[in-house]
C-alpha positions in Angstrom: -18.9 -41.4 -61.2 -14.8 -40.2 -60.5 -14.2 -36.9 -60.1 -12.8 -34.4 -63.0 -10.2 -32.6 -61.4 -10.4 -29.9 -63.7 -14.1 -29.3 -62.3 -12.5 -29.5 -59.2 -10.2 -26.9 -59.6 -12.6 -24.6 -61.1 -14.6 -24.7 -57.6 -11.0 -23.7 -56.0 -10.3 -20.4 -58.1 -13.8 -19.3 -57.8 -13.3 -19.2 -53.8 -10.0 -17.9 -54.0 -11.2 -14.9 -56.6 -14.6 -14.3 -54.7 -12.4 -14.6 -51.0 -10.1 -11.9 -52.3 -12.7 -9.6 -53.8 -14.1 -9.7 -50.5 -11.4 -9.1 -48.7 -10.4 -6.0 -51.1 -14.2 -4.9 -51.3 -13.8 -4.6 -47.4 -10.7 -2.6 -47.2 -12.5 -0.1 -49.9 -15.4 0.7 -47.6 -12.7 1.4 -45.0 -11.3 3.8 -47.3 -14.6 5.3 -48.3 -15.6 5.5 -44.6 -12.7 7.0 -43.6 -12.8 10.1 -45.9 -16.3 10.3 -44.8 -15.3 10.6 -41.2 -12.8 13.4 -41.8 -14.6 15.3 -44.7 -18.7 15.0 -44.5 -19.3 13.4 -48.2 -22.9 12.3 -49.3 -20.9 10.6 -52.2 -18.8 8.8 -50.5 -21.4 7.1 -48.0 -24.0 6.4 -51.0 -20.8 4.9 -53.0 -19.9 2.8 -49.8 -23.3 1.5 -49.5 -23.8 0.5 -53.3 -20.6 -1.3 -52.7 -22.0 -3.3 -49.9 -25.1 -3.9 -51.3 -24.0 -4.7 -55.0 -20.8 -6.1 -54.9 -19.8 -6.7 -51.6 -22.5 -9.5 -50.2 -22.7 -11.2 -53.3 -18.5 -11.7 -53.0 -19.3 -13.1 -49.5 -22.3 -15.1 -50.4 -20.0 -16.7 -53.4 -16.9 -16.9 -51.5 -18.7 -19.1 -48.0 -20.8 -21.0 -50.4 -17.9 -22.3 -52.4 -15.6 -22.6 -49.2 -18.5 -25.2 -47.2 -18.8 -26.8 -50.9 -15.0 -27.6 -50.9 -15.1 -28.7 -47.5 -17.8 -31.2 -47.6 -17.2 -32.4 -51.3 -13.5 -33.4 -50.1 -11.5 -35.5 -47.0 -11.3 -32.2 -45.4 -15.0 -32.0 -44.0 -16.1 -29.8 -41.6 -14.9 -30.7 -38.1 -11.8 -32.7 -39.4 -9.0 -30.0 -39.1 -8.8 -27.2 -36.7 -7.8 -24.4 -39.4 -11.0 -25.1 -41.5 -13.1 -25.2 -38.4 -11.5 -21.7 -37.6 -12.3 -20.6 -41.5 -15.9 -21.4 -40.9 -16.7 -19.7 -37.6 -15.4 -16.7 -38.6 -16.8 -16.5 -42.2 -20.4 -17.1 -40.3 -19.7 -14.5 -37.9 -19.1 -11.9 -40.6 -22.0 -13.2 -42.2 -24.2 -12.2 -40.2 -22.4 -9.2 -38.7 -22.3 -7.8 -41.9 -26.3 -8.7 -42.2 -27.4 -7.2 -38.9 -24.9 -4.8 -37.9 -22.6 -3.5 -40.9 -24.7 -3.3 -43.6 -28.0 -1.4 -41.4 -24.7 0.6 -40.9 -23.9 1.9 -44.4 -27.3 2.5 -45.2 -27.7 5.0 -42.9 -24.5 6.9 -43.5 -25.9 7.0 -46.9 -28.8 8.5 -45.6 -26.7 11.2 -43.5 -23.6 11.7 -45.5 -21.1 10.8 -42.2 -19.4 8.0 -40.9 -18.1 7.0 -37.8 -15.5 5.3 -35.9 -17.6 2.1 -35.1 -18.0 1.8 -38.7 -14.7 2.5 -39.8 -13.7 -0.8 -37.2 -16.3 -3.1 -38.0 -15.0 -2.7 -41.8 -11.3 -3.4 -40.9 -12.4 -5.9 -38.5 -13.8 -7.7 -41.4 -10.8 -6.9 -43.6 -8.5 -8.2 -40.8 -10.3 -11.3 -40.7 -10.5 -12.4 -44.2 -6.5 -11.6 -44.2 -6.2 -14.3 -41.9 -8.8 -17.1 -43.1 -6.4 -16.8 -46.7 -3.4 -17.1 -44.6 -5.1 -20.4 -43.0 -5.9 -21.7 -46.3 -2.3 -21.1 -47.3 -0.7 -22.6 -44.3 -3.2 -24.8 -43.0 -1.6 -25.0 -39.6 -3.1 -26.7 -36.6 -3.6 -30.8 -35.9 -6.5 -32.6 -36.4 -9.3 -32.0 -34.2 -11.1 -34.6 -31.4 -13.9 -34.5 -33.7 -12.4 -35.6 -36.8 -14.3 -39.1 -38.0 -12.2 -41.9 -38.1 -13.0 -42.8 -41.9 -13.0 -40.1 -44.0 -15.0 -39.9 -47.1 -14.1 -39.6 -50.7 -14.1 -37.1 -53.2 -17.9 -35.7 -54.5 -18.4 -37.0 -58.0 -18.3 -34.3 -60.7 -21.3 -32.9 -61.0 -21.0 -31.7 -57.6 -18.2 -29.4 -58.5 -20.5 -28.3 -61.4 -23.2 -27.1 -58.9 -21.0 -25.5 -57.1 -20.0 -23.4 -60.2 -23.8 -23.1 -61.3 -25.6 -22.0 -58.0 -23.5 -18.9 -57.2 -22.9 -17.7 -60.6 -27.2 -17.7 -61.2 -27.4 -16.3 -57.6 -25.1 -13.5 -58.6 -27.0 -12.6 -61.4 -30.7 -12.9 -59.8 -29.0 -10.5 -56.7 -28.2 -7.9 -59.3 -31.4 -8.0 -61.3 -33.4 -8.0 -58.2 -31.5 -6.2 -55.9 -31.6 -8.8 -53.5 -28.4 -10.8 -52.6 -29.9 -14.1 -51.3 -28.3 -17.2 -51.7 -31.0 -19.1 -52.9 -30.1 -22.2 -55.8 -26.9 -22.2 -53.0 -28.6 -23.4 -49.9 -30.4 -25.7 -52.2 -27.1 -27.2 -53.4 -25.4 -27.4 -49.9 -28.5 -29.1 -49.0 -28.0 -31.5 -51.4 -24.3 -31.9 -50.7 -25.3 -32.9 -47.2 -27.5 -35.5 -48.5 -24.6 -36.9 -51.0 -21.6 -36.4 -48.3 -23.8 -38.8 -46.0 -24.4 -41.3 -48.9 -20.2 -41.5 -49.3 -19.9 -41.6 -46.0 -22.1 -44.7 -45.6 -20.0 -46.0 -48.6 -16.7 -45.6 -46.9 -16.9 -47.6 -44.2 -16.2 -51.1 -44.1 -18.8 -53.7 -43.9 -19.6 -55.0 -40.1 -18.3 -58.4 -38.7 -20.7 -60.8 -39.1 -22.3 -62.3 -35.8 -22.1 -65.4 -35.0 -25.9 -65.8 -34.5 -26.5 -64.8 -38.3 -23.8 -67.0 -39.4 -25.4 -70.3 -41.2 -25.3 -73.4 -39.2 -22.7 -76.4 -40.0 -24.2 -79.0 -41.7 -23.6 -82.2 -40.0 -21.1 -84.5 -41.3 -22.4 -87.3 -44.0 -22.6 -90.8 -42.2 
């Protein structure tokens, strides 16, 4: 099955709108955070902390699905160049500092009504961060790295691009009806990828030499 690049693109604009939502979701908890630092504000802490929870994690969960779904549905892969290498470290170390450390955070300024300083730079940290992942994906600097396979593998067939449209938008919805972010139908779909991106892979590569052992023996010559 050949790729539709209209599918294709489609997967592209949803990780570029999701990326930037995050990245502007981020710098408004720094804002809300900041007032609450200066001025004690039980509204501002609870409205920071709906943000994270509602719109915020859901923007991250569609914006690093989409982003390892590009990567391994394309030539660029994983461990081919050094800028997406980069662009996946540090989405997985927000992650799961938002997870464990940021969002624990929120709730209990909520809780309080105050904010603090370590709070205030975790958010701009992350801000910071997504900043520069969009400039990578704009300037995609950097050579290959020593990892990069020699063959690379081609384009996911179209219905791979579909799933990557489906999963996060039914994700999104079950997160807000349930309250609970999780990026369930996604894993199940990069899982899946995996599974497909090592089928293409297998396909890419030429077919071995034959040995000379398994080669059939001459015939002798007529009489």
């Amino acid at each position: 099955m050949k790729t539709s690049p209209r599918w294709r693109q489609a997967v592209v604009w949803l990780h570029v709108v999701s990326s930037v939502a995050w990245m502007s979701q981020a710098l408004a908890l720094v804002v809300l955070m900041s007032l609450a630092l200066t001025a004690p504000s039980p509204a501002a802490t609870s409205m920071a902390d709906r943000l994270d929870s509602v719109l915020l994690a859901p923007m991250a969960n569609v914006s690093a699905f989409t982003g390892l779904l590009l990567a391994g549905a394309t030539a660029w892969g994983y461990t081919r160049y050094w800028w997406v290498l980069t662009k996946f470290a540090l989405t997985l170390i927000q992650l799961y500092a938002g997870i464990f450390l940021l969002s624990p955070a929120l709730r209990d300024s909520a809780d309080t009504g105050s904010a603090s300083w370590a709070q205030i730079a975790g958010a701009s940290l992350m801000a910071s961060a997504l900043s520069f992942q969009a400039w990578l994906s704009i300037a995609k600097p950097w050579k290959k790295t020593p990892w990069s396979p020699a063959a690379k593998p081609p384009t996911a067939p179209t219905w791979v691009f579909g799933a990557g449209i489906v999963a996060p938008t039914v994700d999104v919805g079950a997160g807000i009806l349930t309250g609970y972010p999780l990026p369930a139908l996604s894993l199940v779909t990069l899982i899946v990828l995996g599974l497909e991106r090592r089928r293409r892979r297998r396909r890419a590569q030429p077919p071995t030499a034959r040995s000379p052992r398994s080669a059939p023996a001459a015939s002798p010559p007529a009489a």
